[in-house]
C-alpha positions as CSV (number, residue, x, y, z in Angstrom):
1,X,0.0,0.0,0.0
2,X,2.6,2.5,0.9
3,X,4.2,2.3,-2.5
4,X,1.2,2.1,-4.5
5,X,0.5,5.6,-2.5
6,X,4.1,6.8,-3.1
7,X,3.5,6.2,-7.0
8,X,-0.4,7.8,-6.7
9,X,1.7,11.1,-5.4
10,X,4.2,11.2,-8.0
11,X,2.0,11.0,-10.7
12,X,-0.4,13.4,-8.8
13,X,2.9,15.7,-8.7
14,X,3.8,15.0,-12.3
15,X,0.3,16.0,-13.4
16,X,0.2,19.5,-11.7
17,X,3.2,20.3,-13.8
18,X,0.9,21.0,-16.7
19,X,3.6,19.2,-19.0
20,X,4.9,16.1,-20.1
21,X,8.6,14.9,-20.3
22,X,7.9,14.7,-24.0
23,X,7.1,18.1,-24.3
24,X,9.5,19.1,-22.0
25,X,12.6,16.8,-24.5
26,X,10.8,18.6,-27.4
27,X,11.9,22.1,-25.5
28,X,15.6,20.9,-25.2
29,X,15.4,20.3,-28.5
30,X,14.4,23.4,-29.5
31,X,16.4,25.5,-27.4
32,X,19.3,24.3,-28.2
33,X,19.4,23.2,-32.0
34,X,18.2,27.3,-32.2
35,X,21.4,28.4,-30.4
36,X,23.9,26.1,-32.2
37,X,22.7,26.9,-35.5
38,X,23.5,30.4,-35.0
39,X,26.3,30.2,-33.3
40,X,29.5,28.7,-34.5
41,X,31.1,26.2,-31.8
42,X,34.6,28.0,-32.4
43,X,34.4,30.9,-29.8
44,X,37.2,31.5,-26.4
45,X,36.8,29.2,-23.2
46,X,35.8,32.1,-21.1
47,X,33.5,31.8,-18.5
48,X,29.9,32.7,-20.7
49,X,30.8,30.4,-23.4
50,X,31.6,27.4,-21.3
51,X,28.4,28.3,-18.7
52,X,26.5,27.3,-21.9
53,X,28.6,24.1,-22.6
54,X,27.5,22.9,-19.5
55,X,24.3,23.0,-20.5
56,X,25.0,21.5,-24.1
57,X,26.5,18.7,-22.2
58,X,23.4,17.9,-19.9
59,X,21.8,17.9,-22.9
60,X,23.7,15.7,-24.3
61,X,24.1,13.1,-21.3
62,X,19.9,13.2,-21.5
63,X,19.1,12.6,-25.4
64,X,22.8,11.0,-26.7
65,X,22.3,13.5,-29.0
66,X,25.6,13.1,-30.9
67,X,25.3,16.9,-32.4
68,X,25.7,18.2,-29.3
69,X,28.4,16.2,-28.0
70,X,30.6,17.6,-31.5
71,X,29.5,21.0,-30.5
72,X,31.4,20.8,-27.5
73,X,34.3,18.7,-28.6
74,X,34.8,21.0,-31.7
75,X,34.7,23.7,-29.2
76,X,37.0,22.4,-26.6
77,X,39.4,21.3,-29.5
78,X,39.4,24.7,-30.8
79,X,41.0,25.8,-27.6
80,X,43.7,22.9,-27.0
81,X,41.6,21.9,-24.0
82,X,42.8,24.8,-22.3
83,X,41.0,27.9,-20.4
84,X,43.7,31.0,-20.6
85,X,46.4,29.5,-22.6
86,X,49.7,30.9,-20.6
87,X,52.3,28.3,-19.9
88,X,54.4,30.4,-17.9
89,X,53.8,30.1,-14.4
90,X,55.6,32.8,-12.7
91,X,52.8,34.9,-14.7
92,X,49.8,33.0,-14.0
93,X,47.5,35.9,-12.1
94,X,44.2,34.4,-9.9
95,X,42.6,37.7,-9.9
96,X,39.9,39.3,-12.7
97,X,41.0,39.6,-16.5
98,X,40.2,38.2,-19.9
99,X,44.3,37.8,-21.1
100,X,46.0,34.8,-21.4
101,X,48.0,34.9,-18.1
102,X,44.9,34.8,-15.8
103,X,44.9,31.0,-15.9
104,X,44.8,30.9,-12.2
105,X,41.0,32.9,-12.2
106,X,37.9,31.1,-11.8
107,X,36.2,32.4,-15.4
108,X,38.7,30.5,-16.8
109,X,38.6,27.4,-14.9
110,X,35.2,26.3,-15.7
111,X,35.6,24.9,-18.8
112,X,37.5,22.0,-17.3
113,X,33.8,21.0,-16.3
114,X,33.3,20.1,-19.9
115,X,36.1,19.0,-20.7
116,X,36.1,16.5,-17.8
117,X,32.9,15.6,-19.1
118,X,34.0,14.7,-22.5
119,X,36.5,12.8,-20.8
120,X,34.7,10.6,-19.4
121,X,33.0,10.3,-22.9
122,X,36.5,9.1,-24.6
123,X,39.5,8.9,-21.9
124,X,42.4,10.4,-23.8
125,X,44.7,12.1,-21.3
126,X,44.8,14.7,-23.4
127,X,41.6,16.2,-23.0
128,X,42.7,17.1,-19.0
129,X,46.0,17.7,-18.9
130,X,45.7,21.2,-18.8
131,X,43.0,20.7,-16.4
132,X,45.0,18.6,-13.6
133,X,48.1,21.1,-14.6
134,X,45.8,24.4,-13.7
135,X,44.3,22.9,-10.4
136,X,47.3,20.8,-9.0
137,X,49.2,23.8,-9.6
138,X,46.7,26.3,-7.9
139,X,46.4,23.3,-5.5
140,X,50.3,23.7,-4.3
141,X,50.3,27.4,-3.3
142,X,50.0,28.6,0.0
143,X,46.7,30.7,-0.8
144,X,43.3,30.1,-0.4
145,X,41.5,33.3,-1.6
146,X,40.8,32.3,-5.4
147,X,37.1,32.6,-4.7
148,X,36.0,35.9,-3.8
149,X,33.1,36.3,-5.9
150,X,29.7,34.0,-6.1
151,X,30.1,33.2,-9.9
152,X,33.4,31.9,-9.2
153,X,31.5,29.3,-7.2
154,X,29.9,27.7,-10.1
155,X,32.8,27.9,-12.1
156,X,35.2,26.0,-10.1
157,X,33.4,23.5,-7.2
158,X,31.9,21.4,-9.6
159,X,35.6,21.8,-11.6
160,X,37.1,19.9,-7.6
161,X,34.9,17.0,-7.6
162,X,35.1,16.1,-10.7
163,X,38.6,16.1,-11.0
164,X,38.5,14.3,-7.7
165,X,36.3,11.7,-9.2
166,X,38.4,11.4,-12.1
167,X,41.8,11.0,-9.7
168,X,40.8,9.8,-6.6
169,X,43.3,12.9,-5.5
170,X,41.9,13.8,-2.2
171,X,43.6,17.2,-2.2
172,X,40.8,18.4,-4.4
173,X,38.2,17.8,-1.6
174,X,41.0,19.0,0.9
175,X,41.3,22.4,-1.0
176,X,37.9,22.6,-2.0
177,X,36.5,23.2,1.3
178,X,39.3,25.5,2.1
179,X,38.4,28.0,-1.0
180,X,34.7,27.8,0.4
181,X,35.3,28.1,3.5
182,X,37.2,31.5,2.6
183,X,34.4,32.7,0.2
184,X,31.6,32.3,3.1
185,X,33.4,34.4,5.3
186,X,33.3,37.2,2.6
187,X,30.2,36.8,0.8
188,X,28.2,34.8,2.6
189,X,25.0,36.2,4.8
190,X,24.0,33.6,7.8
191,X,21.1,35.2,8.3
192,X,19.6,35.9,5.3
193,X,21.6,32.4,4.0
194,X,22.3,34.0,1.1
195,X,25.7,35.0,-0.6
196,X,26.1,38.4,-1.8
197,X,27.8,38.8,-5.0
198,X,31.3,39.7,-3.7
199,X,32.6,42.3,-1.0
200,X,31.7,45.5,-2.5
201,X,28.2,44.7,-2.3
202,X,28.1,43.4,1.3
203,X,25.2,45.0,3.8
204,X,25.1,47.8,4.8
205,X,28.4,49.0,3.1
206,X,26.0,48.2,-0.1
207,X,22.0,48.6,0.1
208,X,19.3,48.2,-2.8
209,X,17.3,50.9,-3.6
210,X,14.4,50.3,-0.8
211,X,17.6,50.1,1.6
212,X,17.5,46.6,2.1
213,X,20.4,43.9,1.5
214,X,20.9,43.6,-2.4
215,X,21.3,39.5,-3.3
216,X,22.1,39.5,-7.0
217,X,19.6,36.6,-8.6
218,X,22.4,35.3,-11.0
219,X,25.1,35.6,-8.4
220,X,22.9,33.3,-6.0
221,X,22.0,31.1,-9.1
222,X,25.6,30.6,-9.2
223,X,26.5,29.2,-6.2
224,X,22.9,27.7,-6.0
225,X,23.9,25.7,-9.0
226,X,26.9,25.0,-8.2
227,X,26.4,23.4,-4.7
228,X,24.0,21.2,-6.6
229,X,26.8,19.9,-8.5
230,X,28.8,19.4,-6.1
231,X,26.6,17.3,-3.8
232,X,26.0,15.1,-7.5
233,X,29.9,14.3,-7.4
234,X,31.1,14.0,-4.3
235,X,31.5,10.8,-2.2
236,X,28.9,9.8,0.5
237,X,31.8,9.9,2.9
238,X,33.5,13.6,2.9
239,X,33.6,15.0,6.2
240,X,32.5,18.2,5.1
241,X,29.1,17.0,3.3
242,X,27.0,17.8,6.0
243,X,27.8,21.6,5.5
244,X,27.0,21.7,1.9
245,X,24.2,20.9,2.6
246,X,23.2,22.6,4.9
247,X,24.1,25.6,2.8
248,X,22.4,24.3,-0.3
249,X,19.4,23.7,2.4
250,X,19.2,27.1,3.7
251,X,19.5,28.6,0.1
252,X,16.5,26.6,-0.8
253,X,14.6,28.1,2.1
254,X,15.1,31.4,1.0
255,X,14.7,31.0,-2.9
256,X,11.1,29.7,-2.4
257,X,10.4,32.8,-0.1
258,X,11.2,35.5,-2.5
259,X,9.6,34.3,-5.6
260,X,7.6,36.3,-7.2
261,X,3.6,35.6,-8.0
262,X,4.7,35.3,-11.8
263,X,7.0,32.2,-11.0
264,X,10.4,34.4,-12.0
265,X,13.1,36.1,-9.4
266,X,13.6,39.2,-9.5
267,X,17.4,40.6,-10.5
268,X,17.5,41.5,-5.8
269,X,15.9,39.0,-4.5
270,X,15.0,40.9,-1.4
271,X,13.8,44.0,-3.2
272,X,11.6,43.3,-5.6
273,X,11.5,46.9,-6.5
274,X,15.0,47.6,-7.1
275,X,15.3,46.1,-10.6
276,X,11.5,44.9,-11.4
277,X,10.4,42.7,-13.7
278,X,11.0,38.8,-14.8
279,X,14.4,37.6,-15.3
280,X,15.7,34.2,-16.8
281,X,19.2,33.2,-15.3
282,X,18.6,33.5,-12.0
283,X,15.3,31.4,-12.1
284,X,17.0,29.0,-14.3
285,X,19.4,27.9,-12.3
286,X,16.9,28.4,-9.3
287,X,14.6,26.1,-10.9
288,X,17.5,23.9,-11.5
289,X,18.7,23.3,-8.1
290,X,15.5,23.0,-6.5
291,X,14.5,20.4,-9.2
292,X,17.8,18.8,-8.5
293,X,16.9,18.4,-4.7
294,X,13.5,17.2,-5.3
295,X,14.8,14.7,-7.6
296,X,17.4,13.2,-5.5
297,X,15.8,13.7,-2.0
298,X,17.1,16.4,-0.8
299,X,14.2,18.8,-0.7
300,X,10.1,17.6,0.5
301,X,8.4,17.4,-2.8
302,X,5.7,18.9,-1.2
303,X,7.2,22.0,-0.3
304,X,9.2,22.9,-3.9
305,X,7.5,21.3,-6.6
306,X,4.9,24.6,-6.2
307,X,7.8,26.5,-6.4
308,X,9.2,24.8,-9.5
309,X,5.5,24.5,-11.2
310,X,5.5,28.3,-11.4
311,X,9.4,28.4,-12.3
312,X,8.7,25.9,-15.0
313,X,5.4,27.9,-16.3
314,X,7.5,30.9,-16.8
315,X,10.4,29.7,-18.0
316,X,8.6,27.3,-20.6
317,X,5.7,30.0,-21.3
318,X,7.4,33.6,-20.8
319,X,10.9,33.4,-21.5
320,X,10.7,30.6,-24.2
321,X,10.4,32.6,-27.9
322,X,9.0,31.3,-30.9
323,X,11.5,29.6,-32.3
324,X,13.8,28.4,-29.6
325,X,15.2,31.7,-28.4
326,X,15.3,32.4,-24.8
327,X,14.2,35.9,-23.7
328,X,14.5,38.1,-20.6
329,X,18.1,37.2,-19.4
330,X,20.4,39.7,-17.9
331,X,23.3,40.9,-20.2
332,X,26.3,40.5,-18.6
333,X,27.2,42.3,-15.4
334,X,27.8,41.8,-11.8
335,X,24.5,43.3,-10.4
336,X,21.0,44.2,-10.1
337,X,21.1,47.5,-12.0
338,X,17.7,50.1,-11.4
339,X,16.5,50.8,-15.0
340,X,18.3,48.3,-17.4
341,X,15.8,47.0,-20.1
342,X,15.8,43.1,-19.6
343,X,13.2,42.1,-22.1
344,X,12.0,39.1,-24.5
345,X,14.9,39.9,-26.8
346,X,18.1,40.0,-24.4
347,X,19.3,36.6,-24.9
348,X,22.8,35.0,-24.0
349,X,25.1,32.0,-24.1
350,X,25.2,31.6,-20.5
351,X,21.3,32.0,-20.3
352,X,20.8,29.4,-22.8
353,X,22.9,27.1,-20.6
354,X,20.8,27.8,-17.5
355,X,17.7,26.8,-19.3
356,X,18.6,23.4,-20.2
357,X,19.8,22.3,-17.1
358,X,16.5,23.6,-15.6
359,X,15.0,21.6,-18.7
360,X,17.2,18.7,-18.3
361,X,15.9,18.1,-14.5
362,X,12.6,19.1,-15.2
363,X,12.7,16.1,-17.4
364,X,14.4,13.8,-15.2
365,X,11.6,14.7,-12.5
366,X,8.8,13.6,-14.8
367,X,10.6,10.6,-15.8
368,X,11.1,9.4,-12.5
């Protein structure tokens, strides 16, 4: 009786979705042949490009779509497998910039997620040499301030535990704790358990518009996202699991309180006013992470799938264009900005990644 219930509840739940998985694959489908037939796979490994290729590839792993799994290879092989290309290590800088001595900053680190993952595909030792070279090298130094701003969470964790999975290395558990442990004690609010996007925008040094503390939707999508991720890859044994997720936990608490009626997140999620209006990167990866929990016990069904029904309405029904396109995502930036015009025709790469992995689990939850 029990699981005959159980199964009545899940196809109860399935049911208020107001979709089907195969409309849902027929999205995926949509979304992202539209964005690689307009875009050439041949483009830099910086951090916006490769936030999409993470997407591509959960597309990939769900429909063994072998055009997607090319797009990313042809991508990856046009950059030698490599983020910032420098091989001189006495110039390898950790902080922000777009040359090819920052090797050692986050934006150009998470490309070694995909690369991983086409790894793992075909093992040629190739395709993460310059992974293990990067990280083992970042690994050695004495520091443990590379992440100092929320993106940089999403970039690099899940970049640890792969690797680690991959290797069996335990320093990358070892040091990934250690970087976020340092980031929470810049960014991260205990009480609101929320991270703000990076010091300068810390309360009350930094307020939104209505005077209130300004969480960036994207920035928390990021590490939302990200601790997701993590929790997928790493081993039922490290000593520090309990505190991801306790973080990933809290996060979830406060993402379902400052939804807004139309299913989206606002660009400050505590001030809805600040920068109105619906906006598609933060509640992609929102809708992500909470479908992630859901789907692998982490979160009561009963508390998020609500959440996620209104996420997914939007997402699928507002910020889905004919054609593929997806609409109302943030150009790139670092906050919530009073007045900029997010509309149906801003578009991005890194947008267009968040969607399918929303997508992907949305699938994966009516599959189940």
């Amino acid at each position: 009786m029990a699981l005959a219930s159980c199964s009545v509840q899940k196809n109860a739940a399935r049911q208020t979705m107001g979709t089907s998985k195969e409309e849902v694959l027929g999205i995926i489908r949509q979304v992202n042949d539209h964005w690689q037939a307009g875009n050439s796979p041949k483009q830099r490994s910086f951090w916006d490009v490769a936030a999409y290729h993470t997407g591509n590839m959960e597309a990939y792993f769900l429909t063994r779509e072998e055009a997607y799994r090319r797009y990313s290879e042809e991508w990856a092989t046009h950059n030698e497998w490599k983020g910032a290309k420098s091989d001189n290590k006495s110039e390898w800088k950790f902080t922000y910039g777009e040359k090819d001595d920052y090797v050692l900053f986050g934006d150009w680190q998470i490309c070694f997620q995909t690369y991983v993952d086409l790894y793992t595909l075909q093992p040629d030792s190739t395709r993460v040499a310059r992974a293990r070279e990067v990280m083992e090298y970042q690994m050695s130094t004495a520091r443990n301030d590379y992440w100092w701003w929320a993106d940089g969470l999403y970039m690099v964790m899940p970049v640890m535990t792969k690797l680690h999975k991959l290797t069996g290395n335990p320093l990358y558990l070892e040091k990934l704790h250690e970087y976020f442990t340092y980031a929470n004690s810049i960014i991260y609010d205990p009480e609101a358990k929320l991270y703000y996007r990076d010091a300068k925008y810390v309360y009350p040094k930094h307020k939104s518009t209505g005077g209130k503390k300004d969480f960036w939707a994207r920035g928390d999508g990021w590490v939302f996202a990200g601790l997701a991720k993590v929790l997928r890859d790493l081993p039922a044994t490290d000593k520090h699991r309990d505190e991801y997720i306790a973080k990933y936990k809290g996060m979830a608490v406060a993402i379902r309180a400052t939804q807004q009626p139309g299913g989206y997140w606002t660009r400050s999620l505590l001030d809805s006013a600040h920068a109105p209006g619906p906006e598609t990167s933060g509640t992609a990866f929102f809708t992500y992470g909470l479908l992630w929990g859901v789907n692998n016990g982490y979160l009561e069904a009963k508390d998020y799938l609500p959440v996620v029904q209104r996420s997914w309405n939007y997402l699928s029904r507002t910020a889905l264009q004919a054609g593929g396109k997806v609409g109302y995502v943030q150009p790139i930036g670092e906050r919530a900005i009073p007045g900029q015009v997010v509309n149906q025709n801003s578009t991005s790469n890194f947008g267009v990644g968040a969607f399918l992995l929303a997508a992907c689990e949305m699938y994966r939850f009516l599959e189940r």
